[in-house]
CHARMM internal coordinates of N, CA and C (Angstrom, degrees):
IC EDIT
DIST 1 N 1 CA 1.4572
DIST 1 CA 1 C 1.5260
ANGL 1 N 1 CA 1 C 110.88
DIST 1 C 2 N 1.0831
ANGL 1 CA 1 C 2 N 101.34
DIHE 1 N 1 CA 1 C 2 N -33.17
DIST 2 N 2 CA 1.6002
ANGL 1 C 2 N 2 CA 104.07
DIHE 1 CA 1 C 2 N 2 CA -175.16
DIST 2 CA 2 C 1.5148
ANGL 2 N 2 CA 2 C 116.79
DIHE 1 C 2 N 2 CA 2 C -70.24
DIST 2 C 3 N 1.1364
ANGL 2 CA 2 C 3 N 97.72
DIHE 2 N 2 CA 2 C 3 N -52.04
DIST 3 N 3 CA 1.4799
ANGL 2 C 3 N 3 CA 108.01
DIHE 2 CA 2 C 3 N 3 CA -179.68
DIST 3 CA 3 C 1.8340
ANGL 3 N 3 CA 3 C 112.98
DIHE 2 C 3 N 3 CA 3 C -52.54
DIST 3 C 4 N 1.4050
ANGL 3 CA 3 C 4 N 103.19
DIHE 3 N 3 CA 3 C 4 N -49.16
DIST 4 N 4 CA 1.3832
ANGL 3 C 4 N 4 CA 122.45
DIHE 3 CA 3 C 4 N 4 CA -173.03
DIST 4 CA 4 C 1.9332
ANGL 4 N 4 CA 4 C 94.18
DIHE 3 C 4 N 4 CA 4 C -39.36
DIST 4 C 5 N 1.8585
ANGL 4 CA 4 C 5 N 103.22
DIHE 4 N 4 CA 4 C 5 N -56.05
DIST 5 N 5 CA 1.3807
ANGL 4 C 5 N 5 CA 101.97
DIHE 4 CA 4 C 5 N 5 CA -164.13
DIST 5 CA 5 C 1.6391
ANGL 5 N 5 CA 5 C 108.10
DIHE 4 C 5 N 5 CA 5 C -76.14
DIST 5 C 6 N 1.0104
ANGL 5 CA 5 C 6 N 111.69
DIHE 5 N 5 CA 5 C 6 N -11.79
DIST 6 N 6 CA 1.8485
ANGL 5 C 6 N 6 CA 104.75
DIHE 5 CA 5 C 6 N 6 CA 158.74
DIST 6 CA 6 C 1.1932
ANGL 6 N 6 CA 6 C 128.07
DIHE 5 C 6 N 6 CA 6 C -77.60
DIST 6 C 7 N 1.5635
ANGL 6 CA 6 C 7 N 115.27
DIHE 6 N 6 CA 6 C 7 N -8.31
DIST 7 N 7 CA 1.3324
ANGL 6 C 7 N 7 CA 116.78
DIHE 6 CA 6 C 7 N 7 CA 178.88
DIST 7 CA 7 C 1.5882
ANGL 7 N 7 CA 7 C 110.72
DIHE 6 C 7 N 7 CA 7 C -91.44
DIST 7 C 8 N 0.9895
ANGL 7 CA 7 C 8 N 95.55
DIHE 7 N 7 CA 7 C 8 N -34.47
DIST 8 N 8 CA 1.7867
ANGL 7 C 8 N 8 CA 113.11
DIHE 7 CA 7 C 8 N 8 CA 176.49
DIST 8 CA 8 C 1.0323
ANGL 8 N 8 CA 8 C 101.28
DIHE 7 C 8 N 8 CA 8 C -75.66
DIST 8 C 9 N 1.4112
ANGL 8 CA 8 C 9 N 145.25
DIHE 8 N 8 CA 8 C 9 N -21.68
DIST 9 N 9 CA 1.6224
ANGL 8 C 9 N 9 CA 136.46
DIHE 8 CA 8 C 9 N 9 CA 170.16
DIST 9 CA 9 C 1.2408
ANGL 9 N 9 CA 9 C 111.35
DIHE 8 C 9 N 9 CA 9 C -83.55
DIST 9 C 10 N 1.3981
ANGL 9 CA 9 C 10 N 122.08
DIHE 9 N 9 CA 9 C 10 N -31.10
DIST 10 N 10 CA 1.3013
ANGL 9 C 10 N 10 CA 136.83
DIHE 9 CA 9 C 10 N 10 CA 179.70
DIST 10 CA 10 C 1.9280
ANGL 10 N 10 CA 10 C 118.10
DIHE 9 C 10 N 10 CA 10 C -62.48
DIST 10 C 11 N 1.7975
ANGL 10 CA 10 C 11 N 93.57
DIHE 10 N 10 CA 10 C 11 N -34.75
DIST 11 N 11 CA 1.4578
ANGL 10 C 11 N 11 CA 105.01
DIHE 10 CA 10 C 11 N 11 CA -171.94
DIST 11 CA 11 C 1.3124
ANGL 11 N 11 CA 11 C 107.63
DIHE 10 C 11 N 11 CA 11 C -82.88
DIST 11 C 12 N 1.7464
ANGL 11 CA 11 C 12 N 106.58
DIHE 11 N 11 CA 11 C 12 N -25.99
DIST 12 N 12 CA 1.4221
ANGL 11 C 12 N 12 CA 104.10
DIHE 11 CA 11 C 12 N 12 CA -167.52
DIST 12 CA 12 C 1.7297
ANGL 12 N 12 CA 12 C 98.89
DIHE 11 C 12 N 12 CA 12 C -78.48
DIST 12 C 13 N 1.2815
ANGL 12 CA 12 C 13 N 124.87
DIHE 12 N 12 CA 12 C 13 N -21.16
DIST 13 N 13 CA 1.4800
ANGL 12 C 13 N 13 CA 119.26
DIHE 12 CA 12 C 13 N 13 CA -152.30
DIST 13 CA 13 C 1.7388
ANGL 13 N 13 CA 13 C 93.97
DIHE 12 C 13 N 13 CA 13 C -103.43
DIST 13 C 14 N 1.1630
ANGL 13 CA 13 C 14 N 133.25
DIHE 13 N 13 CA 13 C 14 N -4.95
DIST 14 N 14 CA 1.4629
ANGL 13 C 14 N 14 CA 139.18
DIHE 13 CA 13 C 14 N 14 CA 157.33
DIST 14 CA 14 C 1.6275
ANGL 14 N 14 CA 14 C 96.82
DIHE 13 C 14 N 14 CA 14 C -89.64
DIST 14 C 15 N 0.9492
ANGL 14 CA 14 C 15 N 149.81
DIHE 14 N 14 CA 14 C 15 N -70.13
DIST 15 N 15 CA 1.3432
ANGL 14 C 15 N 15 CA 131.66
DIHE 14 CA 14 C 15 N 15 CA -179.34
DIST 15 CA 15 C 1.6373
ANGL 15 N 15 CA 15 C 107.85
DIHE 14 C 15 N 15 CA 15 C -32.42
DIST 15 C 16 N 1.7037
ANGL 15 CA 15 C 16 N 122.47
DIHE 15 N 15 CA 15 C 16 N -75.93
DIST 16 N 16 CA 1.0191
ANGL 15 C 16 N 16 CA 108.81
DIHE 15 CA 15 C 16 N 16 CA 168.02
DIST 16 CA 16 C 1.8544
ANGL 16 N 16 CA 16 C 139.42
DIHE 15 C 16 N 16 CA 16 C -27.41
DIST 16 C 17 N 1.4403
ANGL 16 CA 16 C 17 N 84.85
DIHE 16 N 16 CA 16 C 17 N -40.65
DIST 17 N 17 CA 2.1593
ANGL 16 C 17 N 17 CA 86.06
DIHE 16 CA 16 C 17 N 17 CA -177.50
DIST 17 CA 17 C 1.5609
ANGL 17 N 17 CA 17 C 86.95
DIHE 16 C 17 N 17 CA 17 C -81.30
DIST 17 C 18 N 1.1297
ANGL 17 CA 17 C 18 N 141.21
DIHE 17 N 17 CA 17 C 18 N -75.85
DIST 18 N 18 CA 1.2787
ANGL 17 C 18 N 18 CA 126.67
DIHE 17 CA 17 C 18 N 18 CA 174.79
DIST 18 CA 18 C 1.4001
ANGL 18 N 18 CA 18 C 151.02
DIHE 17 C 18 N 18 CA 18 C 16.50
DIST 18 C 19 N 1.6164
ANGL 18 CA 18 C 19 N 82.17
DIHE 18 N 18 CA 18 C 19 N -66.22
DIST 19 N 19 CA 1.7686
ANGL 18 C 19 N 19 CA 101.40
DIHE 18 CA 18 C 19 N 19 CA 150.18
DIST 19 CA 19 C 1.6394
ANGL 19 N 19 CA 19 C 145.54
DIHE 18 C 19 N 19 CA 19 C -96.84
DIST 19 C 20 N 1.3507
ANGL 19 CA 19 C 20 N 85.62
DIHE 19 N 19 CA 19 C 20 N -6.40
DIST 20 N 20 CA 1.5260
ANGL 19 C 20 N 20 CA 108.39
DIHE 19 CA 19 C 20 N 20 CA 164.62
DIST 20 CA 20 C 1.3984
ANGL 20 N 20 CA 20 C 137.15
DIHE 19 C 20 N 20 CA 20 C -69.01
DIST 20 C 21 N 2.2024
ANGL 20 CA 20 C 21 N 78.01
DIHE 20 N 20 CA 20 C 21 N -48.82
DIST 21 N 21 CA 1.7861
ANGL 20 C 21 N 21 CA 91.72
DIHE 20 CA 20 C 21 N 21 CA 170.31
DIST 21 CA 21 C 1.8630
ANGL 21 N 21 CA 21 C 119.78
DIHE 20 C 21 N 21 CA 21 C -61.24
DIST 21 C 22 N 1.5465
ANGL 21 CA 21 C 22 N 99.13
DIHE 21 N 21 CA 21 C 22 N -24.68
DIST 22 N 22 CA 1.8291
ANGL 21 C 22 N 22 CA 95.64
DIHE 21 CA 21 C 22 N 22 CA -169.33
DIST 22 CA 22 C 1.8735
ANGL 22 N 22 CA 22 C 99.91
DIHE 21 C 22 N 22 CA 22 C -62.28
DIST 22 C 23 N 0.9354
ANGL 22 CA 22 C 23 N 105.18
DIHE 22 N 22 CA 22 C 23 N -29.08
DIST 23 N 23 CA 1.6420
ANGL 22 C 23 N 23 CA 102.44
DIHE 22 CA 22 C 23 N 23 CA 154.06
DIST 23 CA 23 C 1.2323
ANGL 23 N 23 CA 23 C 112.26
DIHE 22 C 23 N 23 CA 23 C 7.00
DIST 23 C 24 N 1.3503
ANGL 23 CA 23 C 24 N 128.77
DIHE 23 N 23 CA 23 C 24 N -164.93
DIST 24 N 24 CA 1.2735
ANGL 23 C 24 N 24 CA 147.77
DIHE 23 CA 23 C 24 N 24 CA 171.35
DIST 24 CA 24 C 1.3646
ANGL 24 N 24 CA 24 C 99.81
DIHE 23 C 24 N 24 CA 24 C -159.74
DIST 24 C 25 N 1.5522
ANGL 24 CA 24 C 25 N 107.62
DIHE 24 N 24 CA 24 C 25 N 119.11
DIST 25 N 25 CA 1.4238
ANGL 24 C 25 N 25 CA 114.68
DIHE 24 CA 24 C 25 N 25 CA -174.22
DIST 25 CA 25 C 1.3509
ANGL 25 N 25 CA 25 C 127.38
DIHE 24 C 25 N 25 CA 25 C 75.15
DIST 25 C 26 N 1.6654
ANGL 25 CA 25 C 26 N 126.91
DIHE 25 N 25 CA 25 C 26 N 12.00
DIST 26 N 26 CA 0.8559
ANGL 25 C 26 N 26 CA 129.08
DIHE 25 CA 25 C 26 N 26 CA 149.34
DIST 26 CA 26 C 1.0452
ANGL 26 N 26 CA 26 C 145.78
DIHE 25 C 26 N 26 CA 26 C -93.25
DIST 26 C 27 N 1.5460
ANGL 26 CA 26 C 27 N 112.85
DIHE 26 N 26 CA 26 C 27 N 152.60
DIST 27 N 27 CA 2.1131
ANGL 26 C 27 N 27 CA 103.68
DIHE 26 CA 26 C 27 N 27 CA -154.26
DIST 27 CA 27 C 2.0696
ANGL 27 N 27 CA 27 C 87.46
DIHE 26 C 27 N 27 CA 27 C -143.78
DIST 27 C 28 N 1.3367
ANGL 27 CA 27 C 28 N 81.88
DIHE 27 N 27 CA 27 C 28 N 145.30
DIST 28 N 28 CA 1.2812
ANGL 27 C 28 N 28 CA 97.20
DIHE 27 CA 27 C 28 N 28 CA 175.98
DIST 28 CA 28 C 1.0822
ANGL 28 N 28 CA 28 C 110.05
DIHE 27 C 28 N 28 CA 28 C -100.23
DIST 28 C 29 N 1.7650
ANGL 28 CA 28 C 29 N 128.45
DIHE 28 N 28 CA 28 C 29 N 146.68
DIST 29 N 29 CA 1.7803
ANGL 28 C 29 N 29 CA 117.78
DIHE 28 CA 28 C 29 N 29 CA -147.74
DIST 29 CA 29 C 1.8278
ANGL 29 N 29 CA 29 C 85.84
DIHE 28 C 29 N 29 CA 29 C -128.01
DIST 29 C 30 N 0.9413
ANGL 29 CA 29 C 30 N 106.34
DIHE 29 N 29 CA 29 C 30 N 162.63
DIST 30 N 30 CA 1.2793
ANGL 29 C 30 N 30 CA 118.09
DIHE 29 CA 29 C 30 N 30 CA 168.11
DIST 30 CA 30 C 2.0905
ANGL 30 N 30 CA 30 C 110.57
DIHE 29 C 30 N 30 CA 30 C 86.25
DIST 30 C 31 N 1.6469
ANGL 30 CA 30 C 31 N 102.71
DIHE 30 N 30 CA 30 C 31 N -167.25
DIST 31 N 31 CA 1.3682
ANGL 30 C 31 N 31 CA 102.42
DIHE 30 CA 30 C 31 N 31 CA 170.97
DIST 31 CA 31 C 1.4552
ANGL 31 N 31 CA 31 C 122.07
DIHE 30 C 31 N 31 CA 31 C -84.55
DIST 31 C 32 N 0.9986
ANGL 31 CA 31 C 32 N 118.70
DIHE 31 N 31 CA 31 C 32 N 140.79
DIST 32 N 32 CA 1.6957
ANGL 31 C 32 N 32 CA 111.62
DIHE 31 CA 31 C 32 N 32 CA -171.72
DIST 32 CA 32 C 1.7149
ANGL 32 N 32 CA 32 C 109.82
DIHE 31 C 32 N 32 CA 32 C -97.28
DIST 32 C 33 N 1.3487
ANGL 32 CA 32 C 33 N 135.35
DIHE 32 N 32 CA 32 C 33 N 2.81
DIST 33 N 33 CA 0.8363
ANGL 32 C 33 N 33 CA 138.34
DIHE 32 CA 32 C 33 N 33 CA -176.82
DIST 33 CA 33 C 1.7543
ANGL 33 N 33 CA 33 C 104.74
DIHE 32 C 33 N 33 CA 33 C -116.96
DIST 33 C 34 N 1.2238
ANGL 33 CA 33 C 34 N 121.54
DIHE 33 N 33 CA 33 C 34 N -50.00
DIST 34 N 34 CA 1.7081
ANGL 33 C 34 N 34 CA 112.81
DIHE 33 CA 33 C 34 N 34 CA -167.06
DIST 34 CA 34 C 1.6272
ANGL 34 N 34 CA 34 C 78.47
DIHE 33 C 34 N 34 CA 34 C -110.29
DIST 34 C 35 N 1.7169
ANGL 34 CA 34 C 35 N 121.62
DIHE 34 N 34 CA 34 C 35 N 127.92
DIST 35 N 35 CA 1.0600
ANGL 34 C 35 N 35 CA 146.78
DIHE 34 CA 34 C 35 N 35 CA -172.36
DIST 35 CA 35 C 1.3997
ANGL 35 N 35 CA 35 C 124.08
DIHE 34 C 35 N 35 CA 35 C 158.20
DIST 35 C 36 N 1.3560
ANGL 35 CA 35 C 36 N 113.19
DIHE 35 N 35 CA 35 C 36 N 123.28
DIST 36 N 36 CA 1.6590
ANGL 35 C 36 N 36 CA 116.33
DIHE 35 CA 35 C 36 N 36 CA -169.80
DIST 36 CA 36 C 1.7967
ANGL 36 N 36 CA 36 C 108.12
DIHE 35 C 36 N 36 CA 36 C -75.25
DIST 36 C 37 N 1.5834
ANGL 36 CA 36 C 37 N 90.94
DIHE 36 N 36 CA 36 C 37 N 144.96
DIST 37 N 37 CA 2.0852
ANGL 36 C 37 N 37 CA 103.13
DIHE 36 CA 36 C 37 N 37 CA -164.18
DIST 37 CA 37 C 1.2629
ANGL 37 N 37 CA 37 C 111.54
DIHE 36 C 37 N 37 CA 37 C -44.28
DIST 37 C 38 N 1.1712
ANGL 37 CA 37 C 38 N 128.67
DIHE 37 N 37 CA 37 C 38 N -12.01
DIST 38 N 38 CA 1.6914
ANGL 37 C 38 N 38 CA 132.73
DIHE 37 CA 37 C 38 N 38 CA -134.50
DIST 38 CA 38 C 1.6025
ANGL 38 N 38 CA 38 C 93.25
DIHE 37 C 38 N 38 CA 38 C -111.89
DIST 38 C 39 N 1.5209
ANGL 38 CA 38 C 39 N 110.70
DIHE 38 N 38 CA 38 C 39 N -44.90
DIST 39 N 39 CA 1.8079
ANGL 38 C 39 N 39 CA 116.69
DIHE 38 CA 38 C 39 N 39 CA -164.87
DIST 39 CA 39 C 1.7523
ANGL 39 N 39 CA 39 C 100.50
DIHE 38 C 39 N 39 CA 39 C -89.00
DIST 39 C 40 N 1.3504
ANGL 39 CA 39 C 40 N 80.93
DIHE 39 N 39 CA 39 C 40 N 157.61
DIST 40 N 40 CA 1.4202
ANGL 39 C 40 N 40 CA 88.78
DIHE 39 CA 39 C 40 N 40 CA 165.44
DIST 40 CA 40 C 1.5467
ANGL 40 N 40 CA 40 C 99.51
DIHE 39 C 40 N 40 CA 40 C -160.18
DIST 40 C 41 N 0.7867
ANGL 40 CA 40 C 41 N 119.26
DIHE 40 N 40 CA 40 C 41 N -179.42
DIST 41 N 41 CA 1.4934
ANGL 40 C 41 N 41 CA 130.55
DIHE 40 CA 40 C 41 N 41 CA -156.48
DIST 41 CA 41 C 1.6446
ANGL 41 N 41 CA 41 C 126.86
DIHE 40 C 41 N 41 CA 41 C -155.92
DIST 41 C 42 N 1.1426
ANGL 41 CA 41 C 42 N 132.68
DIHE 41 N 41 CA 41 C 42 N 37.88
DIST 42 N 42 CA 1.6419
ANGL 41 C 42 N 42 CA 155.59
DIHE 41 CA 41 C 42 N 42 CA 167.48
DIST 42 CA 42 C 1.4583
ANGL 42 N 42 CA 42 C 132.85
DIHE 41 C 42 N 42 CA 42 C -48.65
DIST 42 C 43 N 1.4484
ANGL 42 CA 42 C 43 N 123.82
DIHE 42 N 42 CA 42 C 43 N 97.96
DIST 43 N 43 CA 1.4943
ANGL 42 C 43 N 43 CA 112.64
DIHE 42 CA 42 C 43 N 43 CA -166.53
DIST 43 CA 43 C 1.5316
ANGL 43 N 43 CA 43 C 95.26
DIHE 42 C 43 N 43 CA 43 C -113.38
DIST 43 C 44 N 1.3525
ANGL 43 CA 43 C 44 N 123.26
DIHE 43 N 43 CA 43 C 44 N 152.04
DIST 44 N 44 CA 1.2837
ANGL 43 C 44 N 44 CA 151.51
DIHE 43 CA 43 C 44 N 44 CA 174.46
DIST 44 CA 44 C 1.4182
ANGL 44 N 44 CA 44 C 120.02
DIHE 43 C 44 N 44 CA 44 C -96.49
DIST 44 C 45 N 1.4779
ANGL 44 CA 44 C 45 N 123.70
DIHE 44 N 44 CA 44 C 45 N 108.10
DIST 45 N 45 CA 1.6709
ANGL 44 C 45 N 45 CA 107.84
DIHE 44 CA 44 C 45 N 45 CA -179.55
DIST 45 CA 45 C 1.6230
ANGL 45 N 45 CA 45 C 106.13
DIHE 44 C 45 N 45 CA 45 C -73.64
DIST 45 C 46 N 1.1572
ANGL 45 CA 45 C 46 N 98.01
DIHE 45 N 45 CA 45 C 46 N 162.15
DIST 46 N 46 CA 1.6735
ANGL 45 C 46 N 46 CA 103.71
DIHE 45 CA 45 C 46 N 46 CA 175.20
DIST 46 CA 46 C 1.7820
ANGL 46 N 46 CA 46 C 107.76
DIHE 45 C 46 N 46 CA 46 C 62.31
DIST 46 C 47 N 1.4319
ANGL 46 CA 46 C 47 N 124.20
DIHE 46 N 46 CA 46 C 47 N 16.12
DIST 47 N 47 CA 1.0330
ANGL 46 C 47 N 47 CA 111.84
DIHE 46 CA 46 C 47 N 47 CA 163.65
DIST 47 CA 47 C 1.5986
ANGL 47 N 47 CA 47 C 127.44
DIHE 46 C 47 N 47 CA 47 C -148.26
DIST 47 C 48 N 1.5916
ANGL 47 CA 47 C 48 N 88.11
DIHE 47 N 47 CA 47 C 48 N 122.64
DIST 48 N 48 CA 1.9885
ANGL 47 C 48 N 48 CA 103.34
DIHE 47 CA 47 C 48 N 48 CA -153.35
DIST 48 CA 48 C 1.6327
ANGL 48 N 48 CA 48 C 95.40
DIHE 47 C 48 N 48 CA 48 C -57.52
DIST 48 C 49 N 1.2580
ANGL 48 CA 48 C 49 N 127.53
DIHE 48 N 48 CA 48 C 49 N 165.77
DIST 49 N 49 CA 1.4335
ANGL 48 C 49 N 49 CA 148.77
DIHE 48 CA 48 C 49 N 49 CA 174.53
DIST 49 CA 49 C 1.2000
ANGL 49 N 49 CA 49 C 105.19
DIHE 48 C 49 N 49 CA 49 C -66.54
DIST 49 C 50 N 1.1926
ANGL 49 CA 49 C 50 N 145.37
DIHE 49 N 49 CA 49 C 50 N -55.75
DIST 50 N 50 CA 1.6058
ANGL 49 C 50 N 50 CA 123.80
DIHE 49 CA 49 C 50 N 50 CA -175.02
DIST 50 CA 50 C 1.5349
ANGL 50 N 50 CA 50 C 105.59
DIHE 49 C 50 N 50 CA 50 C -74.88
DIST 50 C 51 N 1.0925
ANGL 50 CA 50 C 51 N 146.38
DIHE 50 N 50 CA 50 C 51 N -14.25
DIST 51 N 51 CA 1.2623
ANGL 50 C 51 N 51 CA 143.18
DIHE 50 CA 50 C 51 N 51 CA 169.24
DIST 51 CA 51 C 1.1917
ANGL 51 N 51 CA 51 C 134.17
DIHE 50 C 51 N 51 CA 51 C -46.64
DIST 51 C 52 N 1.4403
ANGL 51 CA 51 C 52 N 141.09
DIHE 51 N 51 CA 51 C 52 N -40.27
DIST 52 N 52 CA 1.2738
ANGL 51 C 52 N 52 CA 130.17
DIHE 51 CA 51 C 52 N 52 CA 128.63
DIST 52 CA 52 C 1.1049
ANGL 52 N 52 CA 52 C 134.43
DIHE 51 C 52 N 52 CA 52 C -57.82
DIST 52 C 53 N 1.3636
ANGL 52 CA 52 C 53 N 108.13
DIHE 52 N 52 CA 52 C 53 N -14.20
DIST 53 N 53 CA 1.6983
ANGL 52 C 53 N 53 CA 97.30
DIHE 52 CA 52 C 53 N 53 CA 177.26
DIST 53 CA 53 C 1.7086
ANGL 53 N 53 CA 53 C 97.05
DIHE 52 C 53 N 53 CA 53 C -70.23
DIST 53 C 54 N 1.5528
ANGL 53 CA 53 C 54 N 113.33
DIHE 53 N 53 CA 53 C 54 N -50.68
DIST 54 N 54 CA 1.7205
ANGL 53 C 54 N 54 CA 110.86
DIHE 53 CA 53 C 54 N 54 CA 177.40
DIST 54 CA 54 C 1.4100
ANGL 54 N 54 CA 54 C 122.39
DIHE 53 C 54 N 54 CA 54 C -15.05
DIST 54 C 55 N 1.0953
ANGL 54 CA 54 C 55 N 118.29
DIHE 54 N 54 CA 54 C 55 N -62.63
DIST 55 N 55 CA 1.6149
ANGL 54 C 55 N 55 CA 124.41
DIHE 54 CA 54 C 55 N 55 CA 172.51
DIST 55 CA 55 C 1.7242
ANGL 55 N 55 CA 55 C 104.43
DIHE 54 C 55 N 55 CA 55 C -51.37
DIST 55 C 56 N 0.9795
ANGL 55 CA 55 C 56 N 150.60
DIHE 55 N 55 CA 55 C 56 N -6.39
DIST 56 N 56 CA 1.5101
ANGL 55 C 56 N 56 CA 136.18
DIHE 55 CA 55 C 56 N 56 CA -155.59
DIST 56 CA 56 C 1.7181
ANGL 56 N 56 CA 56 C 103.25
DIHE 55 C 56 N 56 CA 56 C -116.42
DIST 56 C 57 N 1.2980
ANGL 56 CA 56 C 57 N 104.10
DIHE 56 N 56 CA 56 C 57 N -17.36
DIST 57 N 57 CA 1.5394
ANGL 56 C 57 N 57 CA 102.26
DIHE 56 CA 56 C 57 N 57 CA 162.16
DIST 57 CA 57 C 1.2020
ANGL 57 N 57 CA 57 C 126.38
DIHE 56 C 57 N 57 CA 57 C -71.46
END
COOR INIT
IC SEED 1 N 1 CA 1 C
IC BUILD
């Protein structure tokens, strides 16, 4: 059972980078093979760090 729900976290968080990466200018940071299902790790060129958070207020 356990495993099952890491795989399903795993699928959902590659779907997500997936569609993120068709982006323009997006890069996925870190190792892509040894990394827990849950993280992911996504940087944006041309876009400073408080800037998406802006929209969430």
């Amino acid at each position: 059972m356990k495993w099952k729900k890491k795989e399903k976290t795993a699928g959902a968080r590659d779907k997500l980078e997936t569609s993120l990466l068709k982006l323009e200018e997006a890069y996925l940071n870190g190792d892509q093979e040894h990394r827990l299902p849950h993280v992911s790790n996504i940087s944006f060129k041309y876009v400073e760090g408080e800037g998406p958070d802006d929209g969430l207020q």
